[in-house]
PDB file of N, H, CA, C and O in Angstrom:
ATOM      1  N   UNK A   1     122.496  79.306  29.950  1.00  0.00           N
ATOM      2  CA  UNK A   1     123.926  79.273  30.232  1.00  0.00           C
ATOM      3  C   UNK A   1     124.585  80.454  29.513  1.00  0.00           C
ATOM      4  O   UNK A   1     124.338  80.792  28.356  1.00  0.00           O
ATOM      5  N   UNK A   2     125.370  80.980  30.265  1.00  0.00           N
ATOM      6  H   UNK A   2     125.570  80.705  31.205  1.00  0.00           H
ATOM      7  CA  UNK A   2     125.907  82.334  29.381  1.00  0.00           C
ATOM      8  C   UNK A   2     127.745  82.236  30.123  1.00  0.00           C
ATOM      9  O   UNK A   2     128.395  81.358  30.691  1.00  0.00           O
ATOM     10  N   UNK A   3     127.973  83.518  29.747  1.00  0.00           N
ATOM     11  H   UNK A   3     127.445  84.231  29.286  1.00  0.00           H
ATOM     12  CA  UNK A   3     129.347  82.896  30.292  1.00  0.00           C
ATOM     13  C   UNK A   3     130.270  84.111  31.307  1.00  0.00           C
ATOM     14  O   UNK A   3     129.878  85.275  31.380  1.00  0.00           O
ATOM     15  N   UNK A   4     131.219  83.738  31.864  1.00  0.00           N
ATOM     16  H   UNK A   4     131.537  82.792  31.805  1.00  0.00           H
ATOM     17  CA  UNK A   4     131.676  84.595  33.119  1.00  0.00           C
ATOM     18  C   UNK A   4     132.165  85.740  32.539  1.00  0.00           C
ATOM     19  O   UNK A   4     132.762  86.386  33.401  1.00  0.00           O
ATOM     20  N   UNK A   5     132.188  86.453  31.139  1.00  0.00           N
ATOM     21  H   UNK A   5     131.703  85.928  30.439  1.00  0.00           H
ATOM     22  CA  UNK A   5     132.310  88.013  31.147  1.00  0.00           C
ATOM     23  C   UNK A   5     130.828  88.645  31.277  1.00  0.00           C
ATOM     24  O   UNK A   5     130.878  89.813  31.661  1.00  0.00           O
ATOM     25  N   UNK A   6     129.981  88.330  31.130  1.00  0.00           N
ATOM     26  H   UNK A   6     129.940  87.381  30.817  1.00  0.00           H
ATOM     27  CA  UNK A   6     128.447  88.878  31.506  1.00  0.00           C
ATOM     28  C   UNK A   6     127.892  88.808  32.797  1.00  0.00           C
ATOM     29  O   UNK A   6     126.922  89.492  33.124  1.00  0.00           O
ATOM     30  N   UNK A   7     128.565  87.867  33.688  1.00  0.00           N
ATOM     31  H   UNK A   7     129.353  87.311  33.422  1.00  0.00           H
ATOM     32  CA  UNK A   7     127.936  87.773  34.771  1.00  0.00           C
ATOM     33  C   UNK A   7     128.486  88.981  36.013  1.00  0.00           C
ATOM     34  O   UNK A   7     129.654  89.189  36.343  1.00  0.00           O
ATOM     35  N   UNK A   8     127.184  89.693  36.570  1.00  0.00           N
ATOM     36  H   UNK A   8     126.235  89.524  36.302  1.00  0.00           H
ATOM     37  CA  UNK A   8     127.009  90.875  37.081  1.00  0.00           C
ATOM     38  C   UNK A   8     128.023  90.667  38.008  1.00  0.00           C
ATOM     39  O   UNK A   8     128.671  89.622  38.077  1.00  0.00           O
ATOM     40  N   UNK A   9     128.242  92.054  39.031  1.00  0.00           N
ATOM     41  H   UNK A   9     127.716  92.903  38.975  1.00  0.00           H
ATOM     42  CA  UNK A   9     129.382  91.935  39.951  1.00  0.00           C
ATOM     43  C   UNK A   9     128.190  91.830  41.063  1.00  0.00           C
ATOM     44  O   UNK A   9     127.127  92.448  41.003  1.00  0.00           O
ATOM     45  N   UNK A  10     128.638  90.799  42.226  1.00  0.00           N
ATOM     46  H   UNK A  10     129.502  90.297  42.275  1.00  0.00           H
ATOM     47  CA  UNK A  10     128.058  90.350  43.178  1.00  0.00           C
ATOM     48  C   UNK A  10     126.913  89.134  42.967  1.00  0.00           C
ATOM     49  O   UNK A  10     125.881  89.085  43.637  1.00  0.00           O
ATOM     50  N   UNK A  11     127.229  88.271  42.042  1.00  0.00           N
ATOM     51  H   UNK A  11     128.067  88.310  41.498  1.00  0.00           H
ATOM     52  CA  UNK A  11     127.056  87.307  41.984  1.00  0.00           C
ATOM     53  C   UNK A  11     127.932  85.781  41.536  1.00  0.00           C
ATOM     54  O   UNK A  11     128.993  85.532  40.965  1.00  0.00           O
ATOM     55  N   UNK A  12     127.049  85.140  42.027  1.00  0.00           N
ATOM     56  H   UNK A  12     126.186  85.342  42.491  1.00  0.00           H
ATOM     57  CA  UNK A  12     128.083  83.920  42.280  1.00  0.00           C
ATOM     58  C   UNK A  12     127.529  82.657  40.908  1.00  0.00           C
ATOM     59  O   UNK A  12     126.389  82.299  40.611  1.00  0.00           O
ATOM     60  N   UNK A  13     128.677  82.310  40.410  1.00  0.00           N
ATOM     61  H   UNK A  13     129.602  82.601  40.652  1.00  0.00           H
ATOM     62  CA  UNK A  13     127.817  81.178  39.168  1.00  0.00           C
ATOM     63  C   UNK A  13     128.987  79.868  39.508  1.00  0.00           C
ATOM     64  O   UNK A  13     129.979  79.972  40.229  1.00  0.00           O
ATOM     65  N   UNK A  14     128.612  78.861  38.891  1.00  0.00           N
ATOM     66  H   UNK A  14     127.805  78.777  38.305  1.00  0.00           H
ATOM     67  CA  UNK A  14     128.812  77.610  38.519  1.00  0.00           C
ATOM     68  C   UNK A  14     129.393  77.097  37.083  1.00  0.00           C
ATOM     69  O   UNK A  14     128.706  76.989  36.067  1.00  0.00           O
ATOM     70  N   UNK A  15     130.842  76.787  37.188  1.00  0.00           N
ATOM     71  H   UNK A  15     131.401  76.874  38.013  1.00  0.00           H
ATOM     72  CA  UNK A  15     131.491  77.022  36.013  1.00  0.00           C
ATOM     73  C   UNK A  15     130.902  75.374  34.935  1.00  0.00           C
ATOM     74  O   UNK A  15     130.872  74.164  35.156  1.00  0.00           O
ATOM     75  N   UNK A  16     130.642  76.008  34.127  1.00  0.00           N
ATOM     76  H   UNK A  16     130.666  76.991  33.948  1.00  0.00           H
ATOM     77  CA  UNK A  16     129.629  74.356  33.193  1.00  0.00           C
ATOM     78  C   UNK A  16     131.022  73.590  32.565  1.00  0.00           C
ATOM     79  O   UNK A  16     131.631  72.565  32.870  1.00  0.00           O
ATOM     80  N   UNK A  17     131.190  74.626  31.539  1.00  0.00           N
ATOM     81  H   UNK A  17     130.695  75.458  31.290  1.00  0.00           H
ATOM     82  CA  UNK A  17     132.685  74.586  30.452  1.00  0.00           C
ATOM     83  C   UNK A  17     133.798  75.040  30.208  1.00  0.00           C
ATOM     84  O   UNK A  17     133.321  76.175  30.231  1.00  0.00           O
ATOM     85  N   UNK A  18     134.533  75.168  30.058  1.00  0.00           N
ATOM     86  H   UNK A  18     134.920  74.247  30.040  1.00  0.00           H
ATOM     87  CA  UNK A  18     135.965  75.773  29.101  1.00  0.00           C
ATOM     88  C   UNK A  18     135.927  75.670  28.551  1.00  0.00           C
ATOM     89  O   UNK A  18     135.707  74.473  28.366  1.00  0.00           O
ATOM     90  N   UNK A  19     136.023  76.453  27.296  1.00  0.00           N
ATOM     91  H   UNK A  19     136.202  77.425  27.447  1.00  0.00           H
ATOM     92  CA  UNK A  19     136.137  76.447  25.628  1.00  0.00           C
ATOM     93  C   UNK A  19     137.463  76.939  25.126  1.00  0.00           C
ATOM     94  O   UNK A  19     138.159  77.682  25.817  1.00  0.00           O
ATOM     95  N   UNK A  20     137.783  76.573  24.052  1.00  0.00           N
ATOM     96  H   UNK A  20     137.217  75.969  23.491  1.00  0.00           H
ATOM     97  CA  UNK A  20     138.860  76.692  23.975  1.00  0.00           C
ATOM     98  C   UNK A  20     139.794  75.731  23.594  1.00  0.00           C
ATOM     99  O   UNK A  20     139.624  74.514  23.522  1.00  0.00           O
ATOM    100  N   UNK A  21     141.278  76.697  23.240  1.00  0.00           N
ATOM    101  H   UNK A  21     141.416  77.686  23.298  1.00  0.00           H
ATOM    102  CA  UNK A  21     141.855  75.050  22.933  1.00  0.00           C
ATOM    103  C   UNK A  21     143.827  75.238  23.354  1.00  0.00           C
ATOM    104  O   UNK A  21     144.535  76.204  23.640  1.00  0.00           O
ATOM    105  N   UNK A  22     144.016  74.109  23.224  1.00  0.00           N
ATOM    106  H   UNK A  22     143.441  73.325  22.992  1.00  0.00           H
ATOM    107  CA  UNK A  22     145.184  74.582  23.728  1.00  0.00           C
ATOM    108  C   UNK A  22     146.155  75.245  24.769  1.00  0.00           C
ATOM    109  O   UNK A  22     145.824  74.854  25.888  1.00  0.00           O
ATOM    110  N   UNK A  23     146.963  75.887  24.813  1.00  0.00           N
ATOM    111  H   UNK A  23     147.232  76.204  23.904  1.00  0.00           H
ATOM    112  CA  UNK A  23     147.854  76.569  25.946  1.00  0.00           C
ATOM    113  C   UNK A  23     146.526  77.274  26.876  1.00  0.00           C
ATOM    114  O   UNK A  23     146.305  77.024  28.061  1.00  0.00           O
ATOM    115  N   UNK A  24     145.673  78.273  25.938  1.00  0.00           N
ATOM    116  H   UNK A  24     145.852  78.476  24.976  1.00  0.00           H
ATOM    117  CA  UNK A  24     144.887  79.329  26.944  1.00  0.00           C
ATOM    118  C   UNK A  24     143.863  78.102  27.953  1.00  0.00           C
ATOM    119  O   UNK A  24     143.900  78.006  29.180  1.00  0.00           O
ATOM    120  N   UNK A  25     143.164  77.427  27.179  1.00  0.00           N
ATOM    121  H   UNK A  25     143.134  77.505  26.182  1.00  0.00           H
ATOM    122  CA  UNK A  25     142.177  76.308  28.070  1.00  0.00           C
ATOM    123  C   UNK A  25     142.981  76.068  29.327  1.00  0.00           C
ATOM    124  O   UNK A  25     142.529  76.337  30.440  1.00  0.00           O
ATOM    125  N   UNK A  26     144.049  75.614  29.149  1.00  0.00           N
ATOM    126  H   UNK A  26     144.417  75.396  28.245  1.00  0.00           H
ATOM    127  CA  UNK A  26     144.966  74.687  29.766  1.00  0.00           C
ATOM    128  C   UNK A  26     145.529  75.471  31.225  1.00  0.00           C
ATOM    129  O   UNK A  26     145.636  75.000  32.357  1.00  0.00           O
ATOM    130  N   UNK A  27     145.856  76.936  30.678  1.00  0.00           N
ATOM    131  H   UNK A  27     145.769  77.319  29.758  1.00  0.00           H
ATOM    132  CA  UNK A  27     146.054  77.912  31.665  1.00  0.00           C
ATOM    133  C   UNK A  27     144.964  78.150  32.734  1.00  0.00           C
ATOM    134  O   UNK A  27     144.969  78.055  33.961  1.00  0.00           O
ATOM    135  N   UNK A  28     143.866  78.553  31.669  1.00  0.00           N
ATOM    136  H   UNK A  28     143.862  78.630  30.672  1.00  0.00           H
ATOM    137  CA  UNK A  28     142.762  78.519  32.673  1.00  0.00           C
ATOM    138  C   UNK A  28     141.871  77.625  33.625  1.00  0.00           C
ATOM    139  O   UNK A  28     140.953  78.062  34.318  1.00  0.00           O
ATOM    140  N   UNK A  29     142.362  76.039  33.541  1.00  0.00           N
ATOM    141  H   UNK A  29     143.108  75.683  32.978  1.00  0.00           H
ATOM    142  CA  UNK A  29     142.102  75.231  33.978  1.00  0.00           C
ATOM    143  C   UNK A  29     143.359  74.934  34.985  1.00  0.00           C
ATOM    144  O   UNK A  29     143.244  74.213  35.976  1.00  0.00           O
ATOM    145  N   UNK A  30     144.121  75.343  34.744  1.00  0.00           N
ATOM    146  H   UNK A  30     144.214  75.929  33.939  1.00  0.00           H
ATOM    147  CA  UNK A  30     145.171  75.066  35.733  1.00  0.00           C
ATOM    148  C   UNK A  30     145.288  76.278  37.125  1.00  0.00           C
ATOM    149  O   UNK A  30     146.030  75.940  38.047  1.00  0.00           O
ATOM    150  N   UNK A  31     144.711  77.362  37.219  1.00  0.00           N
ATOM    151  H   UNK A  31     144.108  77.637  36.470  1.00  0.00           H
ATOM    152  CA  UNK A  31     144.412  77.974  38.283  1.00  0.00           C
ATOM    153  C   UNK A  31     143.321  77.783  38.879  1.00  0.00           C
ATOM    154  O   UNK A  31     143.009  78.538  39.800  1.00  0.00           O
ATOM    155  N   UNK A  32     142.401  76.618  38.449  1.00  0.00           N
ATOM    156  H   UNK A  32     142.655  76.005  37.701  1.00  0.00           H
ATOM    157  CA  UNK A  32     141.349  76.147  39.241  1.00  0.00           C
ATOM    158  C   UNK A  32     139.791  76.216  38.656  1.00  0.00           C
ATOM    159  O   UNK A  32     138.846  75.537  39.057  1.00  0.00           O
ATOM    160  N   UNK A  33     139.779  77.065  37.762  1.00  0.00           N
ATOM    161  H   UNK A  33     140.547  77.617  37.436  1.00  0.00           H
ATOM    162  CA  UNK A  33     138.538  77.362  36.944  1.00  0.00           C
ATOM    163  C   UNK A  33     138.352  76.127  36.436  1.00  0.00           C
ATOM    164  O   UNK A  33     138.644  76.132  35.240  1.00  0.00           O
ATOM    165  N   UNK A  34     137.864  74.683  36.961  1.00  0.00           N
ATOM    166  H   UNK A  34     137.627  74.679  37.932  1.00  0.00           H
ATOM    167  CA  UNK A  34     137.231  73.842  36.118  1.00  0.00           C
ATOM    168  C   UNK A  34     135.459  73.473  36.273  1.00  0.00           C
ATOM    169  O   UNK A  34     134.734  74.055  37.080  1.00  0.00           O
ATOM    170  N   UNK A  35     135.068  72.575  35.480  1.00  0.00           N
ATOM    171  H   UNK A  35     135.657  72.102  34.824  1.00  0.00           H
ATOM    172  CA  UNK A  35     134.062  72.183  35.835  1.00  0.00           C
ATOM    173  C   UNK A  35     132.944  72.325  36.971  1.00  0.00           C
ATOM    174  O   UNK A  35     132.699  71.128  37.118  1.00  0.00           O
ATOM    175  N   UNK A  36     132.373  72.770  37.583  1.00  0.00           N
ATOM    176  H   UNK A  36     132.572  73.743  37.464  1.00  0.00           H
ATOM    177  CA  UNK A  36     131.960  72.302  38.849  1.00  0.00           C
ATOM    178  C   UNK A  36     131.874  73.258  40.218  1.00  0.00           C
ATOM    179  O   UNK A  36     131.159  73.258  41.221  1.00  0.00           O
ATOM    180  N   UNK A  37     133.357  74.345  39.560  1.00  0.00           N
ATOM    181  H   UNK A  37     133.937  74.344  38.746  1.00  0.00           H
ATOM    182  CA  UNK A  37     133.948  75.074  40.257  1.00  0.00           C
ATOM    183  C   UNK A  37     132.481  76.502  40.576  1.00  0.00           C
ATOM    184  O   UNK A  37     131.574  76.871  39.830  1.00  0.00           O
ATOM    185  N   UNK A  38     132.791  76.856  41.713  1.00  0.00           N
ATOM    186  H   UNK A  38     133.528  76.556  42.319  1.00  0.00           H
ATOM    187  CA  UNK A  38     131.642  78.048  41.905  1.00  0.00           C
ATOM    188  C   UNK A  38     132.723  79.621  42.039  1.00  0.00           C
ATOM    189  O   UNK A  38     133.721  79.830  42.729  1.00  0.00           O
ATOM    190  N   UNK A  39     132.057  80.421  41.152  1.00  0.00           N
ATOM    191  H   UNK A  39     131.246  80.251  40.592  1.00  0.00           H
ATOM    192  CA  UNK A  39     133.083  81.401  40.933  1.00  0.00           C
ATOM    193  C   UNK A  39     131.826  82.858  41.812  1.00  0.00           C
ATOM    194  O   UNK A  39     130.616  83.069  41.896  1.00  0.00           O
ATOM    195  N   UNK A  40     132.838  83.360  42.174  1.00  0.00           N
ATOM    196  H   UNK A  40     133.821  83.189  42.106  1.00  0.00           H
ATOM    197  CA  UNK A  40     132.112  84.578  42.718  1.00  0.00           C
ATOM    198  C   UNK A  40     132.978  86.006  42.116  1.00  0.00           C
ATOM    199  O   UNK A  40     134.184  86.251  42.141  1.00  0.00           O
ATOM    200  N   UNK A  41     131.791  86.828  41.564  1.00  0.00           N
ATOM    201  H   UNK A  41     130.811  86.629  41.543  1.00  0.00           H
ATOM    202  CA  UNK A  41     132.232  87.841  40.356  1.00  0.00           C
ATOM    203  C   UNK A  41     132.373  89.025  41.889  1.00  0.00           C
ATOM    204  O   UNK A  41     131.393  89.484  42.475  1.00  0.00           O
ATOM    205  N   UNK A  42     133.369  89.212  42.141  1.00  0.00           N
ATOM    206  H   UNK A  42     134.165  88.839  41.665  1.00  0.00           H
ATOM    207  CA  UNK A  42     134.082  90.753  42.984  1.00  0.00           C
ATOM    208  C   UNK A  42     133.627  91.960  42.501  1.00  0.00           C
ATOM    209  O   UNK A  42     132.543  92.476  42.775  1.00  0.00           O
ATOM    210  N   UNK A  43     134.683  92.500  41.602  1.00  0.00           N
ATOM    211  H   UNK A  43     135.563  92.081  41.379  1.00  0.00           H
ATOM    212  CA  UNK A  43     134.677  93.467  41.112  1.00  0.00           C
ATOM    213  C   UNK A  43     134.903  93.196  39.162  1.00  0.00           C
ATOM    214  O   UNK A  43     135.133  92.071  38.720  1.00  0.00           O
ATOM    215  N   UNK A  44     134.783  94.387  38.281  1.00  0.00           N
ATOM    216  H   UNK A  44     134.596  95.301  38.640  1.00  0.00           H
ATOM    217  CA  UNK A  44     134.692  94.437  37.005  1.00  0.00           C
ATOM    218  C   UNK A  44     134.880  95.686  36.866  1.00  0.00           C
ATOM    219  O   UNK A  44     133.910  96.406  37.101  1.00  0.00           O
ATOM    220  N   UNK A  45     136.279  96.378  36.412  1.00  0.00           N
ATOM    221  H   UNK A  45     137.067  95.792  36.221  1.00  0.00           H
ATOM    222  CA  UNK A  45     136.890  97.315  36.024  1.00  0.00           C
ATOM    223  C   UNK A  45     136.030  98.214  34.713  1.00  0.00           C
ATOM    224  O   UNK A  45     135.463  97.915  33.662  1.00  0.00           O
ATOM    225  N   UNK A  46     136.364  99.634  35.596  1.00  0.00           N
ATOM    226  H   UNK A  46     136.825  99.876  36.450  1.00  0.00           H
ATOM    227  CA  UNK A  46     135.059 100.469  34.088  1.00  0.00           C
ATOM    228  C   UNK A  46     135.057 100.342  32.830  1.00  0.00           C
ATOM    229  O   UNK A  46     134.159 100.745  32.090  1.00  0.00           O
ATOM    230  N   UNK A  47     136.144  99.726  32.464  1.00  0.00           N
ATOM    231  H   UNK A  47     136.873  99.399  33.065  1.00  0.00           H
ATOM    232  CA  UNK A  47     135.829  99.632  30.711  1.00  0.00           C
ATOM    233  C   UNK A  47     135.593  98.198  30.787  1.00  0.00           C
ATOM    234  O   UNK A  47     135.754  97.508  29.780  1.00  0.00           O
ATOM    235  N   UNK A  48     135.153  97.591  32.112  1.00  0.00           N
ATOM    236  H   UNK A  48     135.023  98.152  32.929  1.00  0.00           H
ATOM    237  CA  UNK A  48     135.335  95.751  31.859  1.00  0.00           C
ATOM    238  C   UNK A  48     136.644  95.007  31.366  1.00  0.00           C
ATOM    239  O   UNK A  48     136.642  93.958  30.720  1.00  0.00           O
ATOM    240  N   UNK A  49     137.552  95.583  31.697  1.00  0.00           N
ATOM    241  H   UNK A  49     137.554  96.434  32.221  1.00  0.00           H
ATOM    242  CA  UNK A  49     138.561  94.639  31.857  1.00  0.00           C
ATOM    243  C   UNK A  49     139.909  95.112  32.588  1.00  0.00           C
ATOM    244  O   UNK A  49     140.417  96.135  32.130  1.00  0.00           O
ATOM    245  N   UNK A  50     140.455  94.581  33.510  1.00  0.00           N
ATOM    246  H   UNK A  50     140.043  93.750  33.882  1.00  0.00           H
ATOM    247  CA  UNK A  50     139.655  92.880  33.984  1.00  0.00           C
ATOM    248  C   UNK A  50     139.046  92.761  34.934  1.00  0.00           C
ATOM    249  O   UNK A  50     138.986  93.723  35.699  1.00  0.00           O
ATOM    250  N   UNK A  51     138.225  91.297  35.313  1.00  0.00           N
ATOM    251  H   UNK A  51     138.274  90.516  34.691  1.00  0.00           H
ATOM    252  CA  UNK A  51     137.467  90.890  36.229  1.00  0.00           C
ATOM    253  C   UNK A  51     137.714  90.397  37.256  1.00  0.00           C
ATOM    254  O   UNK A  51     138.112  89.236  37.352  1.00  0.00           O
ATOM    255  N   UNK A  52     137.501  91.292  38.379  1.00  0.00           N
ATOM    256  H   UNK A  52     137.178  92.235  38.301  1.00  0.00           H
ATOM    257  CA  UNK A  52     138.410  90.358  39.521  1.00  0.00           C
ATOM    258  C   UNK A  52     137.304  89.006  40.085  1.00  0.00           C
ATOM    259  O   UNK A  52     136.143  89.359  40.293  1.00  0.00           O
ATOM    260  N   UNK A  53     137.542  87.951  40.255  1.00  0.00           N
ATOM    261  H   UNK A  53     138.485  87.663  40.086  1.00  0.00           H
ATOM    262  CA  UNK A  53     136.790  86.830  40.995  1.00  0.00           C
ATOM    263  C   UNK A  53     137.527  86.153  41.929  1.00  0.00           C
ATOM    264  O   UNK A  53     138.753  86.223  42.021  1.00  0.00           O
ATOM    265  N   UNK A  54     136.816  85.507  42.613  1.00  0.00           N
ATOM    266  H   UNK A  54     135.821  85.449  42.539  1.00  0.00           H
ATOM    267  CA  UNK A  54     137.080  84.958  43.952  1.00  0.00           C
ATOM    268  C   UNK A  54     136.563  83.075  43.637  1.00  0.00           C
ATOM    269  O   UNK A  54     135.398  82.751  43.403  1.00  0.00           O
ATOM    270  N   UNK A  55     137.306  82.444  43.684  1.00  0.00           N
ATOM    271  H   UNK A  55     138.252  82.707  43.874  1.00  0.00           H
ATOM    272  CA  UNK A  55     137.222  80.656  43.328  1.00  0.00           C
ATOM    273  C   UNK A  55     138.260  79.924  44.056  1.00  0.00           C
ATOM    274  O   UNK A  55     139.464  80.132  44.202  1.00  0.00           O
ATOM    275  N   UNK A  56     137.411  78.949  44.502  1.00  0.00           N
ATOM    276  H   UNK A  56     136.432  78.781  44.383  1.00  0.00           H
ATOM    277  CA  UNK A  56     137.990  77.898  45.236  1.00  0.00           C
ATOM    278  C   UNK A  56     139.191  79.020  46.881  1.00  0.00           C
ATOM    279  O   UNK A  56     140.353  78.655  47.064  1.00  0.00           O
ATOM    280  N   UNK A  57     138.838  79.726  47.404  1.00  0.00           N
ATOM    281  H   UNK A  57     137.895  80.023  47.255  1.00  0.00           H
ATOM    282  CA  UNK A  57     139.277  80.665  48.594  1.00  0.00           C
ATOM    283  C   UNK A  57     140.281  81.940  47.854  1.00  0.00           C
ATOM    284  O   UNK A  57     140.409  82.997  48.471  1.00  0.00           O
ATOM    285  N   UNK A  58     140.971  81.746  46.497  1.00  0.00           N
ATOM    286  H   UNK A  58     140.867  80.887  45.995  1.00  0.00           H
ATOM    287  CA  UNK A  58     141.184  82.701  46.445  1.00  0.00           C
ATOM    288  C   UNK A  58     140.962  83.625  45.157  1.00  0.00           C
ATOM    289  O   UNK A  58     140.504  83.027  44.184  1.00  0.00           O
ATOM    290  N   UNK A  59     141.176  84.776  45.025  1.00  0.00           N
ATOM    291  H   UNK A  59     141.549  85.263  45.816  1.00  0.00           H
ATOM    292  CA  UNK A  59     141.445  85.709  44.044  1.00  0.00           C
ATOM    293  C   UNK A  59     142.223  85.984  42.992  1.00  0.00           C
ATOM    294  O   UNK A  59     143.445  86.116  43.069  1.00  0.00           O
ATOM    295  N   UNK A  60     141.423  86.102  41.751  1.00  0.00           N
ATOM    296  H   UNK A  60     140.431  85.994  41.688  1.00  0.00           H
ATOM    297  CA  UNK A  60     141.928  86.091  40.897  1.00  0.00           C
ATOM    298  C   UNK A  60     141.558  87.468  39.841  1.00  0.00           C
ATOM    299  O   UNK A  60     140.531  88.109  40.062  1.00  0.00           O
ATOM    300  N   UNK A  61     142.489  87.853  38.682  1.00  0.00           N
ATOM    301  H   UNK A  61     143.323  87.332  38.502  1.00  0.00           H
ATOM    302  CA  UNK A  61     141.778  88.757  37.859  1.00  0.00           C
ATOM    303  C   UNK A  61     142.272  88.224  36.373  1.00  0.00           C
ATOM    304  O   UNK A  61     143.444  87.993  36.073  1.00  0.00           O
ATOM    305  N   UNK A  62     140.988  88.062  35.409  1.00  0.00           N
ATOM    306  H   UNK A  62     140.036  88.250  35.652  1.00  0.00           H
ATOM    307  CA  UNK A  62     141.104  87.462  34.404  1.00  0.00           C
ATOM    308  C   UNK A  62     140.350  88.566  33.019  1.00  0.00           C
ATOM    309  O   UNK A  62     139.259  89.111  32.856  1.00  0.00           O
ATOM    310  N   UNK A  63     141.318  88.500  32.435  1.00  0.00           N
ATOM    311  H   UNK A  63     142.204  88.057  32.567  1.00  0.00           H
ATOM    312  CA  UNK A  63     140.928  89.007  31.034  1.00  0.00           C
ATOM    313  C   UNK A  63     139.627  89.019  30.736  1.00  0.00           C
ATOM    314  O   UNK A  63     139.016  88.157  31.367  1.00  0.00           O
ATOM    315  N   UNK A  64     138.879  89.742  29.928  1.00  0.00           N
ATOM    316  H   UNK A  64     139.375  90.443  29.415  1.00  0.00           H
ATOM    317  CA  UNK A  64     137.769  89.531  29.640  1.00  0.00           C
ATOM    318  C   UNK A  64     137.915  88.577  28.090  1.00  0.00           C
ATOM    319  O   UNK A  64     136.905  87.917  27.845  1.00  0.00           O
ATOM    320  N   UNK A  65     138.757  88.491  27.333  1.00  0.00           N
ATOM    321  H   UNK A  65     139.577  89.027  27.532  1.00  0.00           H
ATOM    322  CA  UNK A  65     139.146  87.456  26.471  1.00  0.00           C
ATOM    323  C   UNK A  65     138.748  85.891  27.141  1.00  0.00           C
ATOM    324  O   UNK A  65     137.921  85.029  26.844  1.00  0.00           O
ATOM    325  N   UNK A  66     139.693  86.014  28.088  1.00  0.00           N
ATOM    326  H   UNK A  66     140.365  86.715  28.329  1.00  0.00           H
ATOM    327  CA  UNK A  66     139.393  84.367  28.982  1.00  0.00           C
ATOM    328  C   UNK A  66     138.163  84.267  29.819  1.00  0.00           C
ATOM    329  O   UNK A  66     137.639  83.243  30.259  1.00  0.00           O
ATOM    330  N   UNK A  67     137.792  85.509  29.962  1.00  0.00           N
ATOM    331  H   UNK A  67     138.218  86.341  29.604  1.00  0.00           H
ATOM    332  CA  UNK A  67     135.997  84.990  30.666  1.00  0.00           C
ATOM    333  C   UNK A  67     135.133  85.045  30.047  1.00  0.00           C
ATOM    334  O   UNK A  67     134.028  85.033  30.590  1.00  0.00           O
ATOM    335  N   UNK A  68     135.265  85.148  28.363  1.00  0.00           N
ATOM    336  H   UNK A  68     136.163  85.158  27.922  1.00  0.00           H
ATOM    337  CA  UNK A  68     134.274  85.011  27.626  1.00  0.00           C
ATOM    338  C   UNK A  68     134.235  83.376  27.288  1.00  0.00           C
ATOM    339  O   UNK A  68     133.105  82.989  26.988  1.00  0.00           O
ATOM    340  N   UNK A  69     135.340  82.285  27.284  1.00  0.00           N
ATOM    341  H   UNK A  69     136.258  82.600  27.528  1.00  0.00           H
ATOM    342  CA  UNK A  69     135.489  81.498  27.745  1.00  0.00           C
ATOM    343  C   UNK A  69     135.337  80.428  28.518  1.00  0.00           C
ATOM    344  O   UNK A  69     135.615  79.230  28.461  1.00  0.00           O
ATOM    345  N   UNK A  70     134.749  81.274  29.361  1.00  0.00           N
ATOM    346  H   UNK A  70     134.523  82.248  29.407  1.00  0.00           H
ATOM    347  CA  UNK A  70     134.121  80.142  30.564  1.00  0.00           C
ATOM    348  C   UNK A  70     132.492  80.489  30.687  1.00  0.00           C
ATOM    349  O   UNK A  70     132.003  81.600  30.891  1.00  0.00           O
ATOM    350  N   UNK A  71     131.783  79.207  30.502  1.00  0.00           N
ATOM    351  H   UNK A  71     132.180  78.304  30.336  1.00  0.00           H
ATOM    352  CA  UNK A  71     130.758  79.388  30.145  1.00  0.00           C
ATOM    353  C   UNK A  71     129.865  78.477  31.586  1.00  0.00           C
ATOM    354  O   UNK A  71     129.915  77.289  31.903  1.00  0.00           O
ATOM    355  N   UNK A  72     129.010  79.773  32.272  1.00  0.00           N
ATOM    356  H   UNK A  72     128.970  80.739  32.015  1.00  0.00           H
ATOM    357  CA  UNK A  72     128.473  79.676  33.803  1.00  0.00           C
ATOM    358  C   UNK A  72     127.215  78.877  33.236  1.00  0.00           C
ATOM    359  O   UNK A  72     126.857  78.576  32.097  1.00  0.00           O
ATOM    360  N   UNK A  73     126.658  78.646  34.606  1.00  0.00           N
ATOM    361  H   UNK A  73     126.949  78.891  35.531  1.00  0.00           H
ATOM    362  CA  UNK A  73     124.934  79.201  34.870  1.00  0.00           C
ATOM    363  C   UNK A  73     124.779  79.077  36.200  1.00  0.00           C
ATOM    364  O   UNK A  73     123.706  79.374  36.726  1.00  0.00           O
TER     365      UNK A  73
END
């Protein structure tokens, strides 16, 4: 299990956890990133940040702070 800032561009993972606590968890669970959820990695900007992904039909771009956070496999 590793987590959605490592995972390559053009692949697709399975969100396990949220870590975290508070307001940021809460944010990131509230645009759909929960449990269960299958995230597909788009694109990843040249210095790596940010990450654009694609979950639940639409698009999103998330910090690499908050996708170290979400922990795939």
């Amino acid at each position: 299990m590793g987590n959605l800032r490592n995972t390559p561009c053009g692949k697709t993972v399975t969100v396990r956890r949220v870590e975290g606590e508070g307001a940021t968890r809460r944010r990131i669970m509230d645009i759909g990133i929960t449990r269960g959820a299958e995230v597909f990695v788009r694109k990843v900007a040249p210095l790596g940040d940010p990450i654009e992904v694609t979950v639940r039909g639409y698009e999103l771009s998330l910090r690499k702070a908050d996708a170290e956070k979400i922990l795939v496999e």
